[in-house]
ROKE-459684 format. One line per 4 residues: number of its first residue (from 1); their letters; for each residue x, y, z of N, C-alpha, C, O, CB. Coordinates in Angstrom, 2 decimals. Glycine has a CB too. Layout:
REM ROKE-459684
NUM) a) X/Y/Z/X/Y/Z/X/Y/Z/X/Y/Z/X/Y/Z | ... .
REM end
This chain:
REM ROKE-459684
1) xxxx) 27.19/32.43/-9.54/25.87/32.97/-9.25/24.88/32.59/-10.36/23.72/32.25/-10.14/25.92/34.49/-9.09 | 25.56/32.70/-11.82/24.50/32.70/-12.62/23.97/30.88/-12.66/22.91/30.45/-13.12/25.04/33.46/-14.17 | 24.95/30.19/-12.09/24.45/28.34/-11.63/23.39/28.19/-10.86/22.51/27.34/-10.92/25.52/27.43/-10.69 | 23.57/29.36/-9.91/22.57/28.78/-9.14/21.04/29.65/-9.79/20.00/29.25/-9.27/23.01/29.06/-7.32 .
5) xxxx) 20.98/30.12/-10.24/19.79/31.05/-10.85/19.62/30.19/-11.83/18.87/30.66/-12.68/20.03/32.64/-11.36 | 20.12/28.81/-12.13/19.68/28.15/-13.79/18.97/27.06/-12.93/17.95/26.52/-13.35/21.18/27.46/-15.20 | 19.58/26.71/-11.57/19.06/25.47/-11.16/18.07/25.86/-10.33/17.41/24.94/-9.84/20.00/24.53/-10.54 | 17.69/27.33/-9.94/16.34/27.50/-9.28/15.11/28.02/-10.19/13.90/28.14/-10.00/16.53/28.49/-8.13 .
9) xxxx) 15.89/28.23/-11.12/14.67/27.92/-12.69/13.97/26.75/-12.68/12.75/26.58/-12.65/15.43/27.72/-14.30 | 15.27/25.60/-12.70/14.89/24.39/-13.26/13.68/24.24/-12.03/12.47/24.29/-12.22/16.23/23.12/-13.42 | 14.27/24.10/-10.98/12.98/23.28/-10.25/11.86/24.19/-9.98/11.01/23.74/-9.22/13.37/22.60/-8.78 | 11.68/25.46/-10.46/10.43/25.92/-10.16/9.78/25.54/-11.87/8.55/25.61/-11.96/10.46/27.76/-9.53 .
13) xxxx) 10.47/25.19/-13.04/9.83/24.76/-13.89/9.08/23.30/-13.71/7.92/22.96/-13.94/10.63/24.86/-14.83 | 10.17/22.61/-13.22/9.83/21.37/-12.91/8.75/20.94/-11.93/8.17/19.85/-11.92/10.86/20.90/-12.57 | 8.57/21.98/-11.09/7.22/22.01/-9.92/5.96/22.05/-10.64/5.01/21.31/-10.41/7.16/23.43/-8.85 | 6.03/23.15/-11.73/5.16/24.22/-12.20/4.62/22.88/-13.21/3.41/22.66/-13.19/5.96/25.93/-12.93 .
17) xxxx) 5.02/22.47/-13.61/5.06/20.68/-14.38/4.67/20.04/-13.84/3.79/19.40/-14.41/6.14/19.84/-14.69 | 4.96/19.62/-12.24/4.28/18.59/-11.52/2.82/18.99/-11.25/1.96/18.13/-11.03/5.01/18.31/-10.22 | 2.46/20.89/-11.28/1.02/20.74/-10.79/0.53/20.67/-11.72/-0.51/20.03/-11.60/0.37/21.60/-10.02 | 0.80/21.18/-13.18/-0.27/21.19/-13.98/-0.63/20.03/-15.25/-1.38/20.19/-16.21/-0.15/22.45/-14.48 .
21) xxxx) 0.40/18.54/-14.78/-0.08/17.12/-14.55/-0.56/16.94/-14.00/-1.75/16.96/-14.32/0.34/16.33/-14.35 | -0.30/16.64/-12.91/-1.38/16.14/-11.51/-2.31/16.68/-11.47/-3.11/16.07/-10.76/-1.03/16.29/-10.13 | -2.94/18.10/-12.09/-4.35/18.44/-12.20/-5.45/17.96/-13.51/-6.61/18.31/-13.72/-4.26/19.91/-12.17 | -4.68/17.15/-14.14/-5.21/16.37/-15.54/-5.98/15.14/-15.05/-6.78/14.46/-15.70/-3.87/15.81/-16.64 .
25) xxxx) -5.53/14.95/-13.64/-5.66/13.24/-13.64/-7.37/13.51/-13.02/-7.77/14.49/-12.39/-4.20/12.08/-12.24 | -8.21/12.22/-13.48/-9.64/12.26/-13.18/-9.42/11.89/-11.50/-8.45/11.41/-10.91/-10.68/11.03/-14.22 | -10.95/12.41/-10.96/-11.10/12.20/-9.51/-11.41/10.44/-9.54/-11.92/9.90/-10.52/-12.50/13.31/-8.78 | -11.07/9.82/-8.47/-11.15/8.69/-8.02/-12.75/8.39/-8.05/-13.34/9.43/-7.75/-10.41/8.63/-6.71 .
29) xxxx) -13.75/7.19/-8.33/-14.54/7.39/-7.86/-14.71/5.92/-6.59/-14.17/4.84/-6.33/-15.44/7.76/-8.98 | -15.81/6.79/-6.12/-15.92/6.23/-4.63/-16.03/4.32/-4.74/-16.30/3.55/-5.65/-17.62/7.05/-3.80 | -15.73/4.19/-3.54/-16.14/2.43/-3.73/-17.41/2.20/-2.55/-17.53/2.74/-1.45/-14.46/1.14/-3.25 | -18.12/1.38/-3.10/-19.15/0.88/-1.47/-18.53/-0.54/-1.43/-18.36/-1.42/-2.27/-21.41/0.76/-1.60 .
33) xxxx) -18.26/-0.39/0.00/-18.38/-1.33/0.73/-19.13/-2.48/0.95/-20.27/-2.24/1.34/-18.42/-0.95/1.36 | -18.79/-3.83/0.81/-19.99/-4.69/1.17/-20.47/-4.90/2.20/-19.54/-4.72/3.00/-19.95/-5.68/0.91 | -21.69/-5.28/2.96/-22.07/-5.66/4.36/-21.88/-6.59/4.66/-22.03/-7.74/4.25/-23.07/-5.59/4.74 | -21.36/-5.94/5.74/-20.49/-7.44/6.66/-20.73/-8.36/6.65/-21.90/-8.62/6.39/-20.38/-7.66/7.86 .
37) xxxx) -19.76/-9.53/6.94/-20.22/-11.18/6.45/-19.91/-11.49/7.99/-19.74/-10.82/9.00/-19.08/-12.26/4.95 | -19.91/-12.99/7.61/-19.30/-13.71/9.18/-17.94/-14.25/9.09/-17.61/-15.43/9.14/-20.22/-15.11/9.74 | -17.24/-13.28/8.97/-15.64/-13.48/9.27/-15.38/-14.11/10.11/-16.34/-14.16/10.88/-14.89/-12.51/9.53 | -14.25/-14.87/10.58/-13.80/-15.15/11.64/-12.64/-15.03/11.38/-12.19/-14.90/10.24/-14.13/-16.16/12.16 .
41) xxxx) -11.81/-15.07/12.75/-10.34/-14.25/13.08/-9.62/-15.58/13.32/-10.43/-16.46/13.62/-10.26/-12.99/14.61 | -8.30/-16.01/13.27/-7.64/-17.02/13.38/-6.29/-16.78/14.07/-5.66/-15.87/13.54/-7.58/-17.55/12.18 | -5.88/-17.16/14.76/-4.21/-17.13/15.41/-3.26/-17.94/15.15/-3.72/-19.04/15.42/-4.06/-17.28/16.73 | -2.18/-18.06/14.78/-1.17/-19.23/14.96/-0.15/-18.67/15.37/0.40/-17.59/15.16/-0.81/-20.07/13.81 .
45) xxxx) 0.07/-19.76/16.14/1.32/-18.61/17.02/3.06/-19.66/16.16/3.14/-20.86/15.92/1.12/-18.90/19.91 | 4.01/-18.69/15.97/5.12/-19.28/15.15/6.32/-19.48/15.95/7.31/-20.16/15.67/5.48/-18.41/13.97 | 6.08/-18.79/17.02/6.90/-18.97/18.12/7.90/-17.63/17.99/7.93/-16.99/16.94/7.66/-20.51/18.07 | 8.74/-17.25/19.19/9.18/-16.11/19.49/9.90/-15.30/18.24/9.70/-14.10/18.04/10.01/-16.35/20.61 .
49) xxxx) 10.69/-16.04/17.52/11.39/-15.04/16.39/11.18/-16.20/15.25/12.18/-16.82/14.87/13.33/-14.44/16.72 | 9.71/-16.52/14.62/9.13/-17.03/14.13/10.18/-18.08/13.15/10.56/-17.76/12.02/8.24/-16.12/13.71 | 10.49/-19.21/13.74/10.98/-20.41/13.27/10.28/-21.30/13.11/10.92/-22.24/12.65/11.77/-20.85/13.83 | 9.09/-21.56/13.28/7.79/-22.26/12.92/7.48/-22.08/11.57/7.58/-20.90/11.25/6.63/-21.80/13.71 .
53) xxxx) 7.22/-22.65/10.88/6.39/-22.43/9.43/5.14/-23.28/9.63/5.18/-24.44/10.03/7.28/-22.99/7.92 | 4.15/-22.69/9.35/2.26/-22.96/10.06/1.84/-23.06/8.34/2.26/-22.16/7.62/1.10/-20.99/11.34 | 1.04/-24.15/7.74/0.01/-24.27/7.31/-1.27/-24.05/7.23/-1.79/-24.82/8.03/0.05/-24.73/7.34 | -2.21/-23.33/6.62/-3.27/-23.12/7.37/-4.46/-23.30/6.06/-4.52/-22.64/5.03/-3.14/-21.58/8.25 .
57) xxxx) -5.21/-24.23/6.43/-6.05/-24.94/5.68/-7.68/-24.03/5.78/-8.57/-24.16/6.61/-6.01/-26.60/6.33 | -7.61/-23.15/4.64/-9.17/-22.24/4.36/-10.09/-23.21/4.54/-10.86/-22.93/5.46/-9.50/-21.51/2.75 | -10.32/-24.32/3.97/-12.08/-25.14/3.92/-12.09/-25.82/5.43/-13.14/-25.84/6.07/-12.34/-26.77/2.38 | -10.89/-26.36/5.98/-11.33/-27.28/7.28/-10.66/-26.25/8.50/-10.78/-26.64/9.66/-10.51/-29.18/7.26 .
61) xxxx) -10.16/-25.33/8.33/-9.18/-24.70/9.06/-8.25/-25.71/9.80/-8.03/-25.92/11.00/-9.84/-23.77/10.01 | -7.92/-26.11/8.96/-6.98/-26.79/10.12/-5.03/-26.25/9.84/-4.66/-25.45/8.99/-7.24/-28.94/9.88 | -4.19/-26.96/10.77/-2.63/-26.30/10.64/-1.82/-27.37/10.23/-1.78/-28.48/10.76/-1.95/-25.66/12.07 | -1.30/-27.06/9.46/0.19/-28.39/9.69/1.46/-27.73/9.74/1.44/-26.77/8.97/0.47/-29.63/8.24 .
65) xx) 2.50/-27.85/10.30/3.15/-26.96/10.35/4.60/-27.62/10.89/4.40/-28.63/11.57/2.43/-25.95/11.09 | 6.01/-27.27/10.73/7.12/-27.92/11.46/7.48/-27.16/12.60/8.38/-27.54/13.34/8.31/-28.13/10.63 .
REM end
């Protein structure tokens, strides 16, 4: 009996520890967002249980791929 009364110490110490860390830490501050650009969306398809390996070229978009 007296085991289990040492190990429900421990973790209410150990809780009692986790909040009054986690209340030290500074608030996040916010981020802005930039306004939207002209994204475009791209597909390559790799085939059913993807055995294709696709290249994919950012400046010309283009693919090379086996």
């Amino acid at each position: 009996m007296n085991l289990i009364k040492k190990y429900n110490i421990s973790y209410v110490l150990a809780l009692m520890l986790l909040l009054i860390i986690s209340s030290c830490f500074k608030e996040d501050e916010s981020v802005t967002l930039p306004p939207p650009g002209d994204a475009q969306i791209f597909r390559i398809s790799q085939g059913e249980d993807y055995h294709r390996q696709q290249y994919f070229d950012l400046n010309t978009t283009d693919t090379l791929g086996s």
